[in-house]
C-alpha positions in Angstrom: -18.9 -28.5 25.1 -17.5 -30.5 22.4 -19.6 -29.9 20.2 -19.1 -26.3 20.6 -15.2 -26.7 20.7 -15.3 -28.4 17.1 -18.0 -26.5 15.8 -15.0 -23.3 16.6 -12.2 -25.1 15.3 -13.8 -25.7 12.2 -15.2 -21.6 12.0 -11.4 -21.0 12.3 -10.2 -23.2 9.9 -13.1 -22.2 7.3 -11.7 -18.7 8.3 -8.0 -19.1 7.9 -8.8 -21.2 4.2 -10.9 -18.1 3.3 -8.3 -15.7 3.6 -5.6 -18.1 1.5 -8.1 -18.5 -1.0 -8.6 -15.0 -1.6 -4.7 -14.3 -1.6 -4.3 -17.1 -3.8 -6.5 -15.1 -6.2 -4.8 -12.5 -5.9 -1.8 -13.9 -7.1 -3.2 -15.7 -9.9 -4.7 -12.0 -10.9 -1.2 -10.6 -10.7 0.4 -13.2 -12.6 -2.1 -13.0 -14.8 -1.7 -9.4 -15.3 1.7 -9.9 -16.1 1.4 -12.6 -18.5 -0.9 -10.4 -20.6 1.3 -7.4 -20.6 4.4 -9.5 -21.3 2.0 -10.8 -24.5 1.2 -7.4 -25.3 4.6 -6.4 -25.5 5.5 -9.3 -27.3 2.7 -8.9 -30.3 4.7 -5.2 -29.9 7.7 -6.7 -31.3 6.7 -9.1 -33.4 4.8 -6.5 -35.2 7.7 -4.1 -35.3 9.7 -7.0 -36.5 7.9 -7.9 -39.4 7.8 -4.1 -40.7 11.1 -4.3 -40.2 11.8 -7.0 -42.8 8.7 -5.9 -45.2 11.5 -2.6 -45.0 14.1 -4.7 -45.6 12.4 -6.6 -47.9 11.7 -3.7 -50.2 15.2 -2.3 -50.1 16.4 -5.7 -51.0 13.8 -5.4 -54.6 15.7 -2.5 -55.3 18.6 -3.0 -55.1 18.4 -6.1 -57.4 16.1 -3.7 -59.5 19.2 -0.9 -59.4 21.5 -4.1 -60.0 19.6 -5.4 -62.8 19.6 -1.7 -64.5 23.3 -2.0 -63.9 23.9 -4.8 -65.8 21.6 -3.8 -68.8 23.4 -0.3 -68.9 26.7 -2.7 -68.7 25.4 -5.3 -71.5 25.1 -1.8 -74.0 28.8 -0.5 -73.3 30.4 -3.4 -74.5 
């Protein structure tokens, strides 16, 4: 009978770990999940970011261009 009795405990316990496991898992795939799509949105930003200062970037040529012309234009009046 005790054999019997421990041999049932330890189906139970296998059991109950089972189930943990698998909701540990599930977490980890949820957490995860959400560490990917916070990356994603990251890379998101980051790349509108940059294109934002390649833009800003480019403005910034001509207006030193536009200021260059300026002073040239200035140079002749005087």
């Amino acid at each position: 009978m005790s054999r019997y009795f421990t041999v049932a405990v330890l189906n139970i316990l296998l059991a109950t770990t089972a189930g943990c496991s698998h909701q540990h898992a599930q977490e980890i795939d949820a957490r995860l999940e959400s560490a990917e799509s916070n990356a994603a949105w990251a890379r998101l930003r980051a790349d509108e970011a940059y294109l934002k200062a390649e833009l800003a970037a480019e403005i910034a040529v001509r207006a030193h261009h536009t200021a260059d012309e300026a002073d040239v234009r200035n140079s002749w009046k005087k």
